[in-house]
KEKOLGU-57616 format. One record per residue: residue number from 1; residue in three letters; chain; x, y, z of N, C-alpha, C in turn. Coordinates in steps of 0.2 Angstrom, whole numbers, plus 2048, in hexadecimal, padded with zeros to 3 digits. Layout:
N
PT   num   residu   chaine   n_px   n_py   n_pz   ca_px   ca_py   ca_pz   c_px   c_py   c_pz
PT   NUM      ALA        A      X      Y      Z       X       Y       Z      X      Y      Z
...
END
This chain:
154
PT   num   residu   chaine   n_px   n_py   n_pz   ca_px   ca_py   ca_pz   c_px   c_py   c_pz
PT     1      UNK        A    C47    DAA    6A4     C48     DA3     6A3    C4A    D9F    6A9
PT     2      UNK        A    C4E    DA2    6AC     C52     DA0     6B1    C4C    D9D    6B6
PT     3      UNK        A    C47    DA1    6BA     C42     DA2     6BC    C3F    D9C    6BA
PT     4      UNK        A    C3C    D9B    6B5     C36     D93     6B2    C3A    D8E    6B4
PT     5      UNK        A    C3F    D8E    6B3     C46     D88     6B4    C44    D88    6BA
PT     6      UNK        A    C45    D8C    6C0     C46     D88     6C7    C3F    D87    6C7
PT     7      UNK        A    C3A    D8A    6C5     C32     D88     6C7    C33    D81    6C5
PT     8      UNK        A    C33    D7E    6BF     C33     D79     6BE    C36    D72    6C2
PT     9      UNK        A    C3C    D74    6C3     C41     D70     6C8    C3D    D6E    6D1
PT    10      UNK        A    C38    D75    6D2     C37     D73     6D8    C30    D71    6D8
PT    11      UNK        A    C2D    D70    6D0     C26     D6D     6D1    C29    D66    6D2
PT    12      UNK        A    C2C    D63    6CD     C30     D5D     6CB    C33    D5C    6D1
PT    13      UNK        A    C39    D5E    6D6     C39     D5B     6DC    C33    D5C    6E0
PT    14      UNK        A    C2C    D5F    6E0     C29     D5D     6E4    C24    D57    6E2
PT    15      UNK        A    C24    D55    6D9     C23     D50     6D9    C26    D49    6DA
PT    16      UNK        A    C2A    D4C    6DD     C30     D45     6DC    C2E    D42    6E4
PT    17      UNK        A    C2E    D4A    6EB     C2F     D47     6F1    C25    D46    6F1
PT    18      UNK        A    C21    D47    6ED     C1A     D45     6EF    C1A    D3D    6ED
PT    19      UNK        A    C1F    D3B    6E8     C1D     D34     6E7    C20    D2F    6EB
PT    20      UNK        A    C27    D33    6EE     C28     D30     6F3    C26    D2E    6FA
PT    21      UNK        A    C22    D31    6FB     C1D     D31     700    C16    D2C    700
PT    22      UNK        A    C12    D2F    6FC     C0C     D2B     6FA    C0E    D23    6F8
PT    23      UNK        A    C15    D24    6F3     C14     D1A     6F3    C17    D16    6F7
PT    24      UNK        A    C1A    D19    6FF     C1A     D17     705    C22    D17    704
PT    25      UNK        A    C28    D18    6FF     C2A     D1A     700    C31    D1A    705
PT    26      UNK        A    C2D    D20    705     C31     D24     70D    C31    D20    711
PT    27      UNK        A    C2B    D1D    713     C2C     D16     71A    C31    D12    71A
PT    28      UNK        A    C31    D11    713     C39     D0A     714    C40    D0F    716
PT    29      UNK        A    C3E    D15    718     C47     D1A     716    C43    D1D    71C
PT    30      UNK        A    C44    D1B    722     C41     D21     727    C48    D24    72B
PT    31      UNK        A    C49    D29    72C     C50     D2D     730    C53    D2E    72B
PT    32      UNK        A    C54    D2D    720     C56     D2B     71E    C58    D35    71A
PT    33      UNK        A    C5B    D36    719     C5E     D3A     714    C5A    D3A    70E
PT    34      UNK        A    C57    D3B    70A     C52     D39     703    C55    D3F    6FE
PT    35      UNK        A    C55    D3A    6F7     C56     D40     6F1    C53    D3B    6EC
PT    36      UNK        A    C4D    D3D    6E9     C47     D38     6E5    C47    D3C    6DD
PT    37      UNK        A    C48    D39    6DC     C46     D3C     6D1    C40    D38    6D1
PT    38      UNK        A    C3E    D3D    6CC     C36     D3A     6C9    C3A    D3B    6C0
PT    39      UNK        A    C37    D38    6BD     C39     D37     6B6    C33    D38    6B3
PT    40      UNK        A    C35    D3D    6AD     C31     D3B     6A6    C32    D38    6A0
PT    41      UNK        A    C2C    D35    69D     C26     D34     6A0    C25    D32    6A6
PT    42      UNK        A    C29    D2B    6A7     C28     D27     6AD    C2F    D24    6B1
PT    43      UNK        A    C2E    D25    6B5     C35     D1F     6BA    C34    D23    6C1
PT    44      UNK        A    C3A    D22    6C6     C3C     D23     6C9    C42    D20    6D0
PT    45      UNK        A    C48    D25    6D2     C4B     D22     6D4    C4C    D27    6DB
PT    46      UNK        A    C4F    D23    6DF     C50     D27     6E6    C56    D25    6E8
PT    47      UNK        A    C5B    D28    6ED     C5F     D26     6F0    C5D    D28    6F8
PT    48      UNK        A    C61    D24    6FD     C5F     D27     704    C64    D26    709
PT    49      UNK        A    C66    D27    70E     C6C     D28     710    C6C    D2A    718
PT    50      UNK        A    C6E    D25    71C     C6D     D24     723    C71    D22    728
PT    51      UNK        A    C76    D29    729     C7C     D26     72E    C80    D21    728
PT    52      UNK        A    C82    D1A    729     C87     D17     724    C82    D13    720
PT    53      UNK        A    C7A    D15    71F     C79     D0F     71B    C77    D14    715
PT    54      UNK        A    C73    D0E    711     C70     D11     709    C6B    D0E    708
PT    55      UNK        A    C65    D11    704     C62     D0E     703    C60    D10    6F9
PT    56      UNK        A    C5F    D0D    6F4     C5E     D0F     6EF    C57    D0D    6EB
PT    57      UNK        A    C54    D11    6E5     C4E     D0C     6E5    C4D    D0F    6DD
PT    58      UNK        A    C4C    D0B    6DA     C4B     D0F     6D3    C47    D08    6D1
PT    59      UNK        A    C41    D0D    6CC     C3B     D0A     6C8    C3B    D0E    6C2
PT    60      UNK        A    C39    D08    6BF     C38     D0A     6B8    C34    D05    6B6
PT    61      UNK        A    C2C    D09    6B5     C25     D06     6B2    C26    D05    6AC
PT    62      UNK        A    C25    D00    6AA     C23     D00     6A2    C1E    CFD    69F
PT    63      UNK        A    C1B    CFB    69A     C14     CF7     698    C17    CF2    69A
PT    64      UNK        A    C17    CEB    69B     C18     CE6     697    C1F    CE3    69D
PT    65      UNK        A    C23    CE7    6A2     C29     CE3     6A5    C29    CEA    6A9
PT    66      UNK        A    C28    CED    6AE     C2A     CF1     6B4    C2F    CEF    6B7
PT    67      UNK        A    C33    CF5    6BC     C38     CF1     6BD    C3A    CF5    6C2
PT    68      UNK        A    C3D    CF2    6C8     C3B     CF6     6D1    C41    CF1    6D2
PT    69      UNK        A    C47    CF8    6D4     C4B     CF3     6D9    C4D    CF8    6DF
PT    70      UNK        A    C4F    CF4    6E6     C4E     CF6     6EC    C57    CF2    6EE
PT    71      UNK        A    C5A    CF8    6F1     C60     CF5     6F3    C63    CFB    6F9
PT    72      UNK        A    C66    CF6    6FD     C69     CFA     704    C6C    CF4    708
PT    73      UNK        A    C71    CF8    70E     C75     CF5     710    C73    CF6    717
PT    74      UNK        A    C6C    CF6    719     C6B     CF8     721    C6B    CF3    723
PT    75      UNK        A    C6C    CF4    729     C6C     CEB     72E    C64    CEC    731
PT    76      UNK        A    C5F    CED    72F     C57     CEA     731    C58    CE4    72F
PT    77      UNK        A    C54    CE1    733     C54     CDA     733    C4F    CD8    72D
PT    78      UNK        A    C4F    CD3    727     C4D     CD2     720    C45    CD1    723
PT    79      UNK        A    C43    CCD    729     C3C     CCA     72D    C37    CD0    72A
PT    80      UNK        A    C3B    CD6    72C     C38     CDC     72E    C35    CE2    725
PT    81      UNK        A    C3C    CE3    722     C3F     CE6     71D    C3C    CE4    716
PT    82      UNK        A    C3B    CDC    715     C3D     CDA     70E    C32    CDA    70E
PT    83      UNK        A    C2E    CD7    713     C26     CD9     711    C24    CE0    710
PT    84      UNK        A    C28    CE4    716     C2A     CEC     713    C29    CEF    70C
PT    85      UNK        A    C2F    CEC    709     C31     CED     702    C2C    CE9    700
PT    86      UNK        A    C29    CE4    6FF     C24     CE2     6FB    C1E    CE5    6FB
PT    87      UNK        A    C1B    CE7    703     C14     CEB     701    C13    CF0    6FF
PT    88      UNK        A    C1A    CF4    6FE     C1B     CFB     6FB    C1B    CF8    6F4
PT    89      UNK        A    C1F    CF6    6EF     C20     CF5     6E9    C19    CEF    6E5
PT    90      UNK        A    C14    CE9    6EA     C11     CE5     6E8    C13    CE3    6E0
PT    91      UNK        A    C18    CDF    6E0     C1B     CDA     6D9    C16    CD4    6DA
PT    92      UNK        A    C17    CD2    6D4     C14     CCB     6D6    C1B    CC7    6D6
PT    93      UNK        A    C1F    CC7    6D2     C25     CC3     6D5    C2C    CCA    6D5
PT    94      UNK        A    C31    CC5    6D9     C37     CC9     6DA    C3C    CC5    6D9
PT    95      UNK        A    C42    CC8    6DA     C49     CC5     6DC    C4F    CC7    6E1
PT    96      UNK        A    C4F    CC4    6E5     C55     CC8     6EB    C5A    CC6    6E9
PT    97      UNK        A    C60    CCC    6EA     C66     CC8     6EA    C6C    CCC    6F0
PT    98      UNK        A    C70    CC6    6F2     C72     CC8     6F9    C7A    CC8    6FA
PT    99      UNK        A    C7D    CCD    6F8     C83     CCB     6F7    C88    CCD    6FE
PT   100      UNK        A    C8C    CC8    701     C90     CCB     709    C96    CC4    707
PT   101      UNK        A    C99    CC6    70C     C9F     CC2     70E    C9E    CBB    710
PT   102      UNK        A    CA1    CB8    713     CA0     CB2     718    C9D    CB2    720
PT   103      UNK        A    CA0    CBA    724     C9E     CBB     728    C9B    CC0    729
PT   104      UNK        A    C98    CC4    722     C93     CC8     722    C8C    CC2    723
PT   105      UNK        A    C8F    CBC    720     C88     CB8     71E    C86    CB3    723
PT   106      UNK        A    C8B    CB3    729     C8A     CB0     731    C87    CB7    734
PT   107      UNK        A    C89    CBE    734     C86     CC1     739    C7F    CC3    736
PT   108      UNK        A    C7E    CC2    730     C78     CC6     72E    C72    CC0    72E
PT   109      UNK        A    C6C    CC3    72E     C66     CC0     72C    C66    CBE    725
PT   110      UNK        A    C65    CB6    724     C64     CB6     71B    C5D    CB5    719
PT   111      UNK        A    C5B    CBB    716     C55     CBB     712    C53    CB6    70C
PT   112      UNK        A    C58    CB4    70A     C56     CAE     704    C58    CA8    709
PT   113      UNK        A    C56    CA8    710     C54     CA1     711    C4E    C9F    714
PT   114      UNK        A    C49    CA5    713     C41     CA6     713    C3D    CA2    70B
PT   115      UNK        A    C3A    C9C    70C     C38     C99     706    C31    C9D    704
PT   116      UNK        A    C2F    C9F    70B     C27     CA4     709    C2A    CA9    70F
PT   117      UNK        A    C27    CAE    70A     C25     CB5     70C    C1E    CB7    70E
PT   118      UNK        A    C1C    CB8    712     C14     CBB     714    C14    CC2    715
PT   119      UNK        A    C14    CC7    712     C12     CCD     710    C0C    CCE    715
PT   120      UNK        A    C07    CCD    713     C01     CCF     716    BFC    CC8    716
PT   121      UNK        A    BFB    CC6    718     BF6     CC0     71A    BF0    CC1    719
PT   122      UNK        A    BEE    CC8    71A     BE5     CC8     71B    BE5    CCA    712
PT   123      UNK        A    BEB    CCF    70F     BE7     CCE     708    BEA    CCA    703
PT   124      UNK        A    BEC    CC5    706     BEF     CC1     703    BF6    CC0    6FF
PT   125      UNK        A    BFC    CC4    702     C01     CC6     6FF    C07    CC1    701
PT   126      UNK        A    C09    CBD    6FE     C0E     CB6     701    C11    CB5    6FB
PT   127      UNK        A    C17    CB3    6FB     C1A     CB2     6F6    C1E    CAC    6FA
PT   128      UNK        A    C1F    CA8    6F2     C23     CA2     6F5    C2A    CA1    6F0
PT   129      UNK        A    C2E    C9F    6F4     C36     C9E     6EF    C38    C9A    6EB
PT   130      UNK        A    C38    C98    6E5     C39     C97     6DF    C3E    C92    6DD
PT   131      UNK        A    C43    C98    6DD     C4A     C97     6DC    C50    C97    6E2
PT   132      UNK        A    C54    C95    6E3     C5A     C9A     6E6    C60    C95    6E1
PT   133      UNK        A    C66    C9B    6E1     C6B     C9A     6DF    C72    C9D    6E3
PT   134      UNK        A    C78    C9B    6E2     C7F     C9E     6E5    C83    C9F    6E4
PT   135      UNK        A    C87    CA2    6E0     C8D     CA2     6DD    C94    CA6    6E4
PT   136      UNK        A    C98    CA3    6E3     C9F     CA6     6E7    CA2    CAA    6E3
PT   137      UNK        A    CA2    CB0    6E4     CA5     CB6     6E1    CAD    CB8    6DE
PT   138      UNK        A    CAF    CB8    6E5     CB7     CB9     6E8    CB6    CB3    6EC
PT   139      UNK        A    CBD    CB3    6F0     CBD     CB0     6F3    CBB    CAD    6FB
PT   140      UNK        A    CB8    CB2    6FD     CB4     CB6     703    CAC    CB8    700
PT   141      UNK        A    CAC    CBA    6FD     CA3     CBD     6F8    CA0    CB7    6F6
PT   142      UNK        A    C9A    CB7    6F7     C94     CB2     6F6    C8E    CB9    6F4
PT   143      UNK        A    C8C    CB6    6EE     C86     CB9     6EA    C81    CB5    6E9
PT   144      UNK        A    C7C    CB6    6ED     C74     CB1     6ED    C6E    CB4    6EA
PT   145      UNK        A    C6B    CB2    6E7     C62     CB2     6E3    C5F    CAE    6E4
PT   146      UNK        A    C5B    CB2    6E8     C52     CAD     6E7    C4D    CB1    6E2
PT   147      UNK        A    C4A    CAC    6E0     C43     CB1     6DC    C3C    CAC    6E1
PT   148      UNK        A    C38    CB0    6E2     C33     CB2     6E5    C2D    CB3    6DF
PT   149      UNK        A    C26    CB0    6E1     C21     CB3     6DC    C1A    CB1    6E3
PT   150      UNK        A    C16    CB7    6E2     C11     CB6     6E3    C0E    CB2    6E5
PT   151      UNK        A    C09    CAD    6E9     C05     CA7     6E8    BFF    CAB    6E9
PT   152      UNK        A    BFD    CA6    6E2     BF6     CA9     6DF    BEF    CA7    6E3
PT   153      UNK        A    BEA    CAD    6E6     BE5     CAC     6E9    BDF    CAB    6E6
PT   154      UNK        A    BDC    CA8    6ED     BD5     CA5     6E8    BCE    CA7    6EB
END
């Protein structure tokens, strides 16, 4: 019994690190530490872990409302990282949200001050921004959202 049990386990983690791979994945986690679940029927979540950063990602498909989120603390610059993240995932809309200090939000690049995103130009992949909003947290914390959707091609 003991025996099926671990077969099991190591078809399942090898389905875990093949999807992590083929759905590009890995690329946004490169040098990174990986530990991937595959779920049944469907999901999956990953953790990753790189010197002092994180990266996390969990999906859950479903008919009707999918739902993919991407969160990490690296300092890539957003220019580079956030079209990354989209042409792995291909949503039609998103939401970022950016939570830092006052002088986390001087020394860092801010991604939700990009009105359009261009993904990929040649097959059409640009999203333009929606929404932003801001709320002050504490009193040092600021948490910001943009929602992002698609611009439809013709």
């Amino acid at each position: 019994m003991e025996y099926q049990h671990t077969k099991k386990l190591d078809r399942h983690k090898m389905i875990s690190s093949e999807m992590t791979v083929k759905s590009g994945i890995e690329a946004l986690c490169p040098d990174a530490l990986l530990d991937a679940q595959a779920f049944e029927p469907c999901g999956y979540s990953m953790n990753a872990i790189a010197g002092a950063s994180y990266t996390t990602i969990h999906i859950t498909p479903e008919s009707g409302s999918s739902y993919a989120s991407f969160e990490t603390n690296r300092k890539l610059g957003a220019a580079k990282l956030i079209p990354q993240v989209l042409k792995t995932f291909r949503p039609k809309r998103f939401v970022m949200t950016l939570m830092a200090d006052e002088l986390g939000l001087m020394d860092y690049e801010n991604p939700l001050k990009m009105s359009t995103i261009n993904v990929d130009a040649k097959n059409k992949m640009i999203f333009k921004r929606n929404s932003l909003a801001s709320i002050q947290v504490e009193d040092d914390c600021c948490c910001m959202m943009g929602n992002w959707n698609m611009v439809p091609t013709r």
